[in-house]
C-alpha positions as CSV (number, residue, x, y, z in Angstrom):
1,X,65.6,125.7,104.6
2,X,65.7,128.9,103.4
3,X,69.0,129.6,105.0
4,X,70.8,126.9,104.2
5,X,73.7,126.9,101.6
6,X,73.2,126.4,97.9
7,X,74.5,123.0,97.0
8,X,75.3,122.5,92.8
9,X,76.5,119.4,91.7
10,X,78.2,119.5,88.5
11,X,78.7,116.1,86.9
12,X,80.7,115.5,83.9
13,X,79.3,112.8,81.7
14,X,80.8,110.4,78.3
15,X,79.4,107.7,77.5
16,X,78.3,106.2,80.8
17,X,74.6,104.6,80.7
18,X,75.9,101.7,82.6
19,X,76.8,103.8,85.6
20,X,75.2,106.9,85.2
21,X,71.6,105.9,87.4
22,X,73.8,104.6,89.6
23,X,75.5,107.8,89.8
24,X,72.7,110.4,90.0
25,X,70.5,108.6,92.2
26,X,73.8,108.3,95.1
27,X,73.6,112.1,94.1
28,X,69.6,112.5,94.7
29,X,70.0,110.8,98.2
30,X,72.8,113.9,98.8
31,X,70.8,116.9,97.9
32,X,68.3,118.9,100.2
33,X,65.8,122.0,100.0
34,X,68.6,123.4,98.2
35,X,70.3,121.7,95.7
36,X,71.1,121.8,91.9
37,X,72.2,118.9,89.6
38,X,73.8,119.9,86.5
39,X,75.1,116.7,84.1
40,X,77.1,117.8,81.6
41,X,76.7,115.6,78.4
42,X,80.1,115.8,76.9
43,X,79.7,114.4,73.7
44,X,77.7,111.5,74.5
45,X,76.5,109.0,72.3
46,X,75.0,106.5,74.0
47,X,71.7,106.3,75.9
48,X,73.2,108.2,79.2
49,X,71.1,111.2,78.1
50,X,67.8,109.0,78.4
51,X,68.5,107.9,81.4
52,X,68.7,111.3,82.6
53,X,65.5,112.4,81.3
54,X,63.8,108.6,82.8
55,X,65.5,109.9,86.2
56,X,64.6,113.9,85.3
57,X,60.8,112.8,85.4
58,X,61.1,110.3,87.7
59,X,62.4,113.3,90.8
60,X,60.9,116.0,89.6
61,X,61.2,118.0,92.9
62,X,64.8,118.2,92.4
63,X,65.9,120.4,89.7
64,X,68.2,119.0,87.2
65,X,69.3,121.0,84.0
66,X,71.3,119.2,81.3
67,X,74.4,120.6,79.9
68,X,75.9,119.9,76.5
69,X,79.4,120.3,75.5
70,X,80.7,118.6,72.3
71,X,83.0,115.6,73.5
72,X,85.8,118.8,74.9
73,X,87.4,116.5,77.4
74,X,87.0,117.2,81.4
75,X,87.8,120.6,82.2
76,X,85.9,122.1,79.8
77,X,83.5,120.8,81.2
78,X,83.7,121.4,84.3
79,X,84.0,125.2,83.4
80,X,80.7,124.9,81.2
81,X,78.7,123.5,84.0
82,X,80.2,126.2,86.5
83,X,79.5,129.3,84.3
84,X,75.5,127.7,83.7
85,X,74.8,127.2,87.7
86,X,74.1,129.9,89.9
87,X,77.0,131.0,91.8
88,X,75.3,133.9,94.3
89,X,75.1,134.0,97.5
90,X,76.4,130.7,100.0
91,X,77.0,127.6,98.5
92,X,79.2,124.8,97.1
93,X,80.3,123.3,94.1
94,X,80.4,119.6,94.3
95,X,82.3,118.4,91.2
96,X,82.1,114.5,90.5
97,X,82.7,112.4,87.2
98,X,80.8,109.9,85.9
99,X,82.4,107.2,87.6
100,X,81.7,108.3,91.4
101,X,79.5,106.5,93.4
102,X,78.5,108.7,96.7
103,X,77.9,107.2,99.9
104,X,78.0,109.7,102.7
105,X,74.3,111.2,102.7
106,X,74.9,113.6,104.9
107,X,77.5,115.2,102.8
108,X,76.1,118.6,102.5
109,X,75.9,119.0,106.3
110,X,79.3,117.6,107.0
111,X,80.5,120.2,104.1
112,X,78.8,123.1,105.4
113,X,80.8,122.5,109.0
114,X,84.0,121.7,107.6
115,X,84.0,125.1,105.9
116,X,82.4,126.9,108.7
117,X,85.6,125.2,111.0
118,X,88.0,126.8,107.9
119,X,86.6,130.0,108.7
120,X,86.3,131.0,105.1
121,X,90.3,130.4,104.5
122,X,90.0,127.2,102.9
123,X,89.7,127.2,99.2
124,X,89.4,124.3,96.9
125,X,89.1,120.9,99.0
126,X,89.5,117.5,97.1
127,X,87.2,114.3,98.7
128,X,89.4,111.9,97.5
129,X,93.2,112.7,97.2
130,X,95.6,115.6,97.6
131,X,99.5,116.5,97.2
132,X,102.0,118.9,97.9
133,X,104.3,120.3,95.4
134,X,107.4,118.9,95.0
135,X,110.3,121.5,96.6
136,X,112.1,121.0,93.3
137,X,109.7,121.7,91.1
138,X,111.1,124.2,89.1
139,X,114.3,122.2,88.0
140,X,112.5,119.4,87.9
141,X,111.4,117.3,84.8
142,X,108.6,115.0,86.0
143,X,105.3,115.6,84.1
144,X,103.9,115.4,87.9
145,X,106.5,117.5,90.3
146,X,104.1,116.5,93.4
147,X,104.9,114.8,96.8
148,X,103.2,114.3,100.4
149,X,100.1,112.5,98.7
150,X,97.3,111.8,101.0
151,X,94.4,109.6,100.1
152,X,91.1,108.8,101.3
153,X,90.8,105.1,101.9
154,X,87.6,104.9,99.6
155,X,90.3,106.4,96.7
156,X,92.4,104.1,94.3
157,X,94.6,102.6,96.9
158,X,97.5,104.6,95.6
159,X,101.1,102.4,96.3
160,X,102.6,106.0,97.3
161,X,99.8,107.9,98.8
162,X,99.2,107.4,103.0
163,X,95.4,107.0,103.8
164,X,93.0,108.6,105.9
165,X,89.4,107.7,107.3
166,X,86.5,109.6,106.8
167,X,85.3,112.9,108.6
168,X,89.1,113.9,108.6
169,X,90.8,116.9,106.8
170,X,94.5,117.6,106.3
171,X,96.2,120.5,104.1
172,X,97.7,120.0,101.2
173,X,98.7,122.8,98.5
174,X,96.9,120.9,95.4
175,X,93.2,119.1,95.9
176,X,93.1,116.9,92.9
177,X,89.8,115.6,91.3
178,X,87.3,113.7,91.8
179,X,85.1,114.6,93.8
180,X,86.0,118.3,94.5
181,X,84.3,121.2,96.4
182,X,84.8,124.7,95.1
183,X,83.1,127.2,97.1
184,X,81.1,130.1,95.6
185,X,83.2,132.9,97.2
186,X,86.2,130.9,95.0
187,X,84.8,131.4,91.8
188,X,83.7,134.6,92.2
189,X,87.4,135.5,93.5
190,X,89.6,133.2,91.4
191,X,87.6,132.2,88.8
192,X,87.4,128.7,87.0
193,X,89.7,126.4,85.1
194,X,92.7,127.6,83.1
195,X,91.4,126.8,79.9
196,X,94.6,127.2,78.0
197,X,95.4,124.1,80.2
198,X,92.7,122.2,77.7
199,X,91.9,119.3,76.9
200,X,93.1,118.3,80.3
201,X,96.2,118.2,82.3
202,X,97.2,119.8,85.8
203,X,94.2,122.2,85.8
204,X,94.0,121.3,89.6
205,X,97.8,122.5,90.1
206,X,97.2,125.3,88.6
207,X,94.1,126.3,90.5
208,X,95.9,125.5,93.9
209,X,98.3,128.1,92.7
210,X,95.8,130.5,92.0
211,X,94.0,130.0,95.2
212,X,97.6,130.4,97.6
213,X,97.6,133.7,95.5
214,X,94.3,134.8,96.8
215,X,94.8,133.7,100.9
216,X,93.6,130.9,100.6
217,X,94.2,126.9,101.6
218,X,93.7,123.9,100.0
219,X,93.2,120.3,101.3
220,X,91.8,116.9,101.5
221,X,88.5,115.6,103.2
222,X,87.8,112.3,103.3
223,X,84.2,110.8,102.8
224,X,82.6,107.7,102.0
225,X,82.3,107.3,98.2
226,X,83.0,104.6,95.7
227,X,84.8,104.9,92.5
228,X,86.9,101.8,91.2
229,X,89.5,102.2,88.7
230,X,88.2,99.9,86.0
231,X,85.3,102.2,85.9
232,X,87.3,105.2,84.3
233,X,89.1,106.0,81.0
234,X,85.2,107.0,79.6
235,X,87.0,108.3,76.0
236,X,86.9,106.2,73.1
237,X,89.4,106.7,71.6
238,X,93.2,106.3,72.3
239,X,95.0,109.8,73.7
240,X,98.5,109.6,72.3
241,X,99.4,112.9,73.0
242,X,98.3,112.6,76.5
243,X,102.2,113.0,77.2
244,X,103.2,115.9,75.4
245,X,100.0,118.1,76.4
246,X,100.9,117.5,79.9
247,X,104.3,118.6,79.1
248,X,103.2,121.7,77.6
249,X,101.0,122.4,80.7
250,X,103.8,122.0,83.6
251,X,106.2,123.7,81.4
252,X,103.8,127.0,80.7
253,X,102.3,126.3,84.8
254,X,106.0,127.0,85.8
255,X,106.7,129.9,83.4
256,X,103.6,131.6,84.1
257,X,104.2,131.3,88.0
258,X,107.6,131.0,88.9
259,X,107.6,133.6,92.7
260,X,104.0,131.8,93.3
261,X,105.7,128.3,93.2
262,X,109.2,129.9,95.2
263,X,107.1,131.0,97.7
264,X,104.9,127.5,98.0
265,X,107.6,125.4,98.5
266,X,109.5,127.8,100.9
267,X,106.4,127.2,103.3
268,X,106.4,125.1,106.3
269,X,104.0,122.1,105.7
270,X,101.2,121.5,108.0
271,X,100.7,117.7,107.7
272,X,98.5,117.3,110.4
273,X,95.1,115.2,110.5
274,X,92.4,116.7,112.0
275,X,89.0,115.2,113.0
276,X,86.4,118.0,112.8
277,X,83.9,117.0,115.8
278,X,82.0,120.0,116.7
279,X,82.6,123.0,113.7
280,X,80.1,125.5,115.5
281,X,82.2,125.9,118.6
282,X,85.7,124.8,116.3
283,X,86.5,122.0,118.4
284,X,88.8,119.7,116.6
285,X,91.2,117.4,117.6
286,X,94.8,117.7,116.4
287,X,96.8,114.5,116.5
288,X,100.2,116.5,117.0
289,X,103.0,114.5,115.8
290,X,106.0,114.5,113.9
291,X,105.5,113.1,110.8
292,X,102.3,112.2,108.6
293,X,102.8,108.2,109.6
294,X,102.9,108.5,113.2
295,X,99.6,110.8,112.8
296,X,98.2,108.0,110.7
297,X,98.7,105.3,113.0
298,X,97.3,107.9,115.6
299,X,93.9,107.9,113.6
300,X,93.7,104.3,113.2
301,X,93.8,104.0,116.9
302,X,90.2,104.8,116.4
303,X,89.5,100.8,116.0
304,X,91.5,99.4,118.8
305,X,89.5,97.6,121.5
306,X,88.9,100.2,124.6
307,X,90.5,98.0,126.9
308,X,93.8,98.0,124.7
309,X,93.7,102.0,124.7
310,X,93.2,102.5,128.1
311,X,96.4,99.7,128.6
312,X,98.8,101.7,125.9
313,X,97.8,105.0,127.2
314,X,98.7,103.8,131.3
315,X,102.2,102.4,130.0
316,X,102.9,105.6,128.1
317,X,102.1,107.9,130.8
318,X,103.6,106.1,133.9
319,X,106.6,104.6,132.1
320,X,107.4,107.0,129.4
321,X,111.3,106.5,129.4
322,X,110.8,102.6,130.1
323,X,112.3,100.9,127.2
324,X,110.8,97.8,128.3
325,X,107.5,98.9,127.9
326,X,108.2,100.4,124.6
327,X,109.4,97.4,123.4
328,X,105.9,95.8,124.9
329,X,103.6,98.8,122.9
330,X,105.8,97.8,119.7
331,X,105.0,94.4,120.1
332,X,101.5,95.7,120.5
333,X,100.7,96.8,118.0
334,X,102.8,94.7,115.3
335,X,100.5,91.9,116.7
336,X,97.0,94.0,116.1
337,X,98.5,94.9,112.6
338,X,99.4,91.1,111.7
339,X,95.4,90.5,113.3
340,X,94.0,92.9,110.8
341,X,95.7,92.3,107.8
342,X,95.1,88.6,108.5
343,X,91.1,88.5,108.5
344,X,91.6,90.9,105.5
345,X,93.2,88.1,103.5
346,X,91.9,85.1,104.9
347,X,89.5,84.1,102.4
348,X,92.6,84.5,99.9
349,X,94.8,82.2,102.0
350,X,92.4,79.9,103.7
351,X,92.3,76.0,102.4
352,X,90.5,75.5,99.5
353,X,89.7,72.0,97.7
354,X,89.8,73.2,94.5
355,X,93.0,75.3,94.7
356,X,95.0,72.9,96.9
357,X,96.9,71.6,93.9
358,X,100.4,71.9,92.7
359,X,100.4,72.1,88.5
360,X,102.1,74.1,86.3
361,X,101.5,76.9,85.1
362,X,99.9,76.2,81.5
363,X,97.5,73.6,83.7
364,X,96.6,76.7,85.9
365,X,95.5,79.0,82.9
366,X,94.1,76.0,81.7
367,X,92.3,74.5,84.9
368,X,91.2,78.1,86.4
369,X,90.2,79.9,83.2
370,X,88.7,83.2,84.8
371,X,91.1,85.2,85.5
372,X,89.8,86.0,88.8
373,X,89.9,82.2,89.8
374,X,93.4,82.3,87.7
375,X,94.5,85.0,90.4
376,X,93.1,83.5,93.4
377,X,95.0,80.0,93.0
378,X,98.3,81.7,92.3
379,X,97.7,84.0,95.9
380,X,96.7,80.2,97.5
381,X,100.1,79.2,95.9
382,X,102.0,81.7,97.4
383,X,100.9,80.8,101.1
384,X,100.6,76.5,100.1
385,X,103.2,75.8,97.9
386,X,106.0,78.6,97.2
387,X,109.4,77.7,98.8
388,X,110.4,79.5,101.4
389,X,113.1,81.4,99.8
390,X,110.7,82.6,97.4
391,X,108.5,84.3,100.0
392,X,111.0,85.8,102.2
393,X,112.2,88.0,98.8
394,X,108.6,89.1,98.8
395,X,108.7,89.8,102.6
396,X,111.7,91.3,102.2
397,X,110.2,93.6,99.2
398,X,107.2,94.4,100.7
399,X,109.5,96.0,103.9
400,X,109.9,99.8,103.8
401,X,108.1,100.0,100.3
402,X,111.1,98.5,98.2
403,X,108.6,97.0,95.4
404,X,105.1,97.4,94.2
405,X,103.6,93.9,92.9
406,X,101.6,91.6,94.9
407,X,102.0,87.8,96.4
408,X,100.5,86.1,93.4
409,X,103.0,87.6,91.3
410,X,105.9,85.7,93.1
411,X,103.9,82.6,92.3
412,X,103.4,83.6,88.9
413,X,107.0,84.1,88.4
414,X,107.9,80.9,89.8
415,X,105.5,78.8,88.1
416,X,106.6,80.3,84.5
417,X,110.6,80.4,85.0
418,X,110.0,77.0,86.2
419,X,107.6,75.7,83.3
420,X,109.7,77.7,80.3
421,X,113.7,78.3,81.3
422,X,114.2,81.3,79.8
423,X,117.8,81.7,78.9
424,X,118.1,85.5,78.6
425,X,115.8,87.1,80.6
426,X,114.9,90.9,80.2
427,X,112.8,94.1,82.5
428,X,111.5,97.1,81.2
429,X,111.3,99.2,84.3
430,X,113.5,98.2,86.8
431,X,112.4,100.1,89.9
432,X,114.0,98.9,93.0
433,X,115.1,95.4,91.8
434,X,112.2,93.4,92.9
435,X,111.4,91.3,89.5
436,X,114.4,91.1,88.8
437,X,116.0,89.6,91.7
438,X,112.8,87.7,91.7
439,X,114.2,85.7,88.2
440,X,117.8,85.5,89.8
441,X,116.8,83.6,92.7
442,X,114.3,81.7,90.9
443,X,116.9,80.1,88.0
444,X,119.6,80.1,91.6
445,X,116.9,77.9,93.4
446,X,116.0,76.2,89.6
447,X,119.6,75.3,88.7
448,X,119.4,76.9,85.3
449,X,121.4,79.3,83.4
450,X,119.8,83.0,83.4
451,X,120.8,85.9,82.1
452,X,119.6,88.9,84.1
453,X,119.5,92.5,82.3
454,X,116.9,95.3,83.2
455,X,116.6,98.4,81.1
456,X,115.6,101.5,84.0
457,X,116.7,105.3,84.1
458,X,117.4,104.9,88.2
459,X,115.8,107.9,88.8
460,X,112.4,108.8,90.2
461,X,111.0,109.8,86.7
462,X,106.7,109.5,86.7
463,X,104.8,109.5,83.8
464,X,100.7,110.9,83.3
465,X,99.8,108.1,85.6
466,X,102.8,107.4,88.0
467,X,105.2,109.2,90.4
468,X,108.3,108.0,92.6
469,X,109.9,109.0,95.5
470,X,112.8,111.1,95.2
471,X,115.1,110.0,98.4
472,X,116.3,106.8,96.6
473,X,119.5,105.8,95.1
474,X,117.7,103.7,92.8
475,X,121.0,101.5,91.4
476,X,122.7,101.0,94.5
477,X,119.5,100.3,96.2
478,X,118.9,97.5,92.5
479,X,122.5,96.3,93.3
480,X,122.6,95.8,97.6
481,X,119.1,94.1,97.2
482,X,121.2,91.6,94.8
483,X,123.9,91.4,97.4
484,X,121.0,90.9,100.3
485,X,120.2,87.3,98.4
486,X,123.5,86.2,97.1
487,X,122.7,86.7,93.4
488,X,125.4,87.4,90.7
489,X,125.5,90.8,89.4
490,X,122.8,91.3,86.6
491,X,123.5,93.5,83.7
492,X,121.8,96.8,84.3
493,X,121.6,99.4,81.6
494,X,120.8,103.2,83.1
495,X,118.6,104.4,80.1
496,X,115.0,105.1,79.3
497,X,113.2,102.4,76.9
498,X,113.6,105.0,74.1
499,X,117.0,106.1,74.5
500,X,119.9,105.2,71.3
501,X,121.7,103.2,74.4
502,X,118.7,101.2,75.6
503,X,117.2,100.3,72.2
504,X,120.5,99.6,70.7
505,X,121.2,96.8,73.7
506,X,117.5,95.6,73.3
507,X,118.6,94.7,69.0
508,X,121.6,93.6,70.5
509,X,120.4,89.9,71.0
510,X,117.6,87.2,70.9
511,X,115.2,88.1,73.9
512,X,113.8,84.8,75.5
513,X,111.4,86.8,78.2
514,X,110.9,90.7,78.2
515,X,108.9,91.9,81.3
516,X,108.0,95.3,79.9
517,X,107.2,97.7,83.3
518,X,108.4,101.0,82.8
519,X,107.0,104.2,81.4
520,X,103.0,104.0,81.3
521,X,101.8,106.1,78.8
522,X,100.3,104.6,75.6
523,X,103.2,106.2,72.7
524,X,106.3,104.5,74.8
525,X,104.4,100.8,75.8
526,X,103.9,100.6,71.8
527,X,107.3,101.6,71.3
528,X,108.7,99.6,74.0
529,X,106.2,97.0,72.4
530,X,107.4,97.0,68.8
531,X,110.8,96.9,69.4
532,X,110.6,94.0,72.3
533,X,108.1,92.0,69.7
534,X,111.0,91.6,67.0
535,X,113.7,90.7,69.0
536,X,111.9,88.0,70.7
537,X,112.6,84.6,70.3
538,X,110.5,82.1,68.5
539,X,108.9,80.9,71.6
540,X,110.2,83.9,73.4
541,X,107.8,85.7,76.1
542,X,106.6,88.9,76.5
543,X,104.3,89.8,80.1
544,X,102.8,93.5,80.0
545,X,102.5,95.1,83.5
546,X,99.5,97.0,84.8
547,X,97.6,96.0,81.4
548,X,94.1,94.6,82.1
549,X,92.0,97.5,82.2
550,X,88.6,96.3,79.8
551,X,89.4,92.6,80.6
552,X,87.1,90.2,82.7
553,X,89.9,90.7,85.6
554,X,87.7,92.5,88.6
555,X,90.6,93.1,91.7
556,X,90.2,92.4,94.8
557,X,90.7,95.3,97.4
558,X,94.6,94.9,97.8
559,X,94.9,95.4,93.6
560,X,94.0,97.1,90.7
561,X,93.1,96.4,87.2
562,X,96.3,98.7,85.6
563,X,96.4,101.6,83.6
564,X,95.0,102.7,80.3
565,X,98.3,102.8,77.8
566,X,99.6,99.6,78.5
567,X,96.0,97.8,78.6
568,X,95.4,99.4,75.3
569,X,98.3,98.1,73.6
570,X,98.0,94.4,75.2
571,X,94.1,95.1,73.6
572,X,95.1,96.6,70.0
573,X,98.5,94.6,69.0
574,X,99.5,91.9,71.2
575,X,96.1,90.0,71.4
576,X,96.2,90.2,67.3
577,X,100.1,89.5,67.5
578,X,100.9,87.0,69.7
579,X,99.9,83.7,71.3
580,X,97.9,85.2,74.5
581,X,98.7,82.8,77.5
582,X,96.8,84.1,80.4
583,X,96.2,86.9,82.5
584,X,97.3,86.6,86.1
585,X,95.8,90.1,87.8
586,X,96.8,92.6,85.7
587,X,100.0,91.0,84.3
588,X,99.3,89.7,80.7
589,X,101.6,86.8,79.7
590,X,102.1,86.3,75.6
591,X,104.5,84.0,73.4
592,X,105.9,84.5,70.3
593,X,103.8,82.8,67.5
């Protein structure tokens, strides 16, 4: 159709000729009368570009133009492929990366409306996850001073991000990549990336900021895509200095816009859902409520029975002040969420022949050698074999967000403090208490003498990968989940990893297990790394967090695989170091040789 707006899809491409047909076919079954592909072949050296030109030939009737940048990172990118397509007139920029998978073919239609709802007021719109920025973000120092994130549930399953379902939008001052849409009215008026901000680092903050400057809104809307996390990190080569270029790019963001960000933050937050049903007539429905979570659990309503609906919405309007019948709705819908979650996880928990057998844990890495059948026995554990007390402190965690981790983990804790004994016992990243407490009441249940110490600023400090909440006394919230379970104090030590105090205490003795789980980012693991590595003892352990990105590990939906600095140091030293044990998810368990 003549009429109909432009659609240019602009994909950014390293190194990905295992995904990469994948990719632009999903994009093919997208695009209409009038779309434009544009992959952007950033330096690639591997037969992606052949592919293309096998897929070029194959659709014909579509036009796709390569682009080629030499291996300059994301947002360059990104601009190269929005300064080569054709930005007159209507249209959309759909910006994806090599590693998105689209699923919602009638994207371009569902686009189209969304904007034509926004009325021409919405700016730069993320399909996958958006934020807000923090209110103290200009005496803050986090590398990412963001809060109120909102995720699509075909995202990463961020631990601190609430989800929504698709055909939703909600506001949000940053949309964060990818898959973004940037309109053509948007580039035209604000332009493209800061590329001062280059190689990469908070381009998207400092777009949002542009866009508030210029009227407009930014948000979040949700479609069906898939994107799984092991499928990232397409560079080569490590990025040490990752850290410090973010760092240079929030610190020069918050010079360069000081009133802009004064004014953001001042603003009242619309944290609303909205469904968009009929855009020509702007119908939507707004699930008004009072925070983000009861407008969540409003949405999810969606999957209820229509008998059960019809029953809550009859109590609520006939017996409104009834606290009987609130108790009954509570009851409600604790039992449909209890339902759900258990026909998520019931081929995890169900009883299995094979896994129905209590053995140690060097007989499990042993007997189970995959780590995905490694992972699944220690989840069966949890639910078959784990004392009680063991699972009510993972209950207990799992309440009001108090710990990240999963139920295998408890099992894998167990199994190891109760295989090796480890006399003085050490955390890298203390959070909220969890692991640690964990060891306590393990050695407590055990009988056997362990020394508890955990090395952890107690303060919501992110790094390029992570961010905390900021309402939580972090060591008096360490020390009354201690208290909750009886255990003795443990020795806590409120440092970073790389701080005189912390490293002096870490050379201060023989370490018999380090749990290192702090800051992500690939220059501090190998510090944290080196340092842990010659105070161990000569059997001593060392289990690296969120490190088995690149391994045979594939999560299920409930995990992930970790995060590229601390899988590239289990990779690059400790597998050449030290005696690898096993993985167990993406916890990578190593002894001293």
């Amino acid at each position: 159709m003549k009429n109909s707006p432009r659609f240019n899809y602009i994909i950014t491409i390293h190194n990905k000729e295992d995904l990469i047909e994948k990719v632009l076919t999903s994009v093919l079954v997208c695009c209409r009368d009038n779309s434009f592909i544009y992959p952007i072949l950033d330096g690639c050296t591997d037969n992606t570009e052949k592919i293309i030109d096998s897929i070029i030939e194959k659709y014909s009737n579509i036009p796709i133009n390569k682009i080629y940048t030499s291996d300059v990172h994301e947002l360059l990118s990104i601009n190269a492929g929005l300064k080569s397509a054709n930005q007159s007139g209507e249209g959309f920029n759909i910006i994806l990366q090599d590693d998105v998978i689209l699923a919602d073919f009638k994207l371009e239609e569902k686009i189209t409306k969304l904007y034509q709802w926004g009325d021409k007021k919405l700016g730069c719109v993320s399909l996958r996850l958006g934020a807000n920025f923090a209110t103290n973000i200009i005496e803050s120092n986090e590398l990412v001073p963001q809060q109120d994130y909102l995720e699509n549930i075909y995202g990463h399953e961020l631990p601190y991000a609430k989800t929504f379902k698709p055909n939703h939008f909600s506001y949000r001052d940053i949309a964060i990549k990818s898959p973004i849409c940037l309109p053509f009215y948007l580039i035209k008026e604000v332009g493209i990336l800061e590329e001062k901000l280059a190689p990469y680092g908070h381009d998207d903050l400092e777009y949002a900021i542009r866009c508030y400057e210029a009227g407009y809104q930014n948000g979040v809307f949700a479609i069906k895509f898939y994107s799984n996390l092991e499928w990232g990190g397409t560079r080569t080569t490590i990025q040490p200095e990752m850290r410090k270029i973010i760092r240079r790019n929030i610190n020069n963001i918050k010079k360069w816009n000081k009133k802009s960000l004064e004014k953001i933050v001042e603003q009242k937050k619309d944290l609303i859902i909205y469904k968009i049903i009929n855009t020509s007539t702007k119908e939507t429905t707004k699930l008004k409520t009072t925070n983000q979570k009861e407008s969540l659990n409003k949405i999810q309503q969606n999957d209820i029975k229509l008998i059960l609906i019809k029953a809550k919405n009859y109590l609520k309007n006939r017996l409104k002040e009834n606290k009987f019948t609130n108790k009954i709705l509570l009851k409600i819908k604790k039992h449909r969420n209890i339902r759900r979650e258990k026909q998520r996880f019931y081929p995890f928990i169900k009883f299995n022949k094979t896994f129905n057998v209590d053995i140690n844990f060097t007989n499990a890495l042993k007997y189970f050698k995959h780590p995905n059948k490694t992972y699944s026995y220690m989840h069966y554990y949890f639910h078959h074999f784990l004392p009680k007390e063991i699972k009510k402190h993972r209950l207990y965690f799992s309440q009001e967000k108090r710990g990240f981790g999963e139920n295998a983990f408890h099992s894998m804790w167990w199994l190891l403090l109760k295989e090796f004994k480890p006399k003085n016992c050490l955390e890298i990243g203390v959070y909220r208490g969890q692991t640690i407490s964990l060891w306590s009441l393990i050695a407590k249940k055990l009988q056997f003498n362990c020394q508890i110490n955990g090395i952890s600023p107690f303060k919501p400090i992110g790094d390029s990968v992570s961010s905390y909440p900021k309402d939580v006394n972090y060591l008096n919230d360490t020390q009354d989940s201690f208290k909750h379970f009886n255990l003795p104090k443990a020795n806590l030590i409120k440092a970073l990893s790389t701080d005189d105090k912390a490293v002096k205490f870490i050379k201060s003795k023989k370490w018999d297990l380090i749990y290192i789980d702090g800051n992500h980012d690939y220059d501090v693991v190998l510090a944290d790394y080196k340092l842990c590595k010659e105070y161990l003892t000569s059997n001593g352990l060392i289990v690296f967090d969120d490190s088995s990105l690149g391994t045979s590990y594939i999560p299920p939906f409930f995990s992930s695989a970790g995060h590229p600095g601390p899988s590239d140091i289990v990779k690059n030293y400790a597998m050449k170091e030290l005696l690898f044990l096993g993985t167990i998810g993406h916890n990578n368990i190593f002894k001293n040789k």
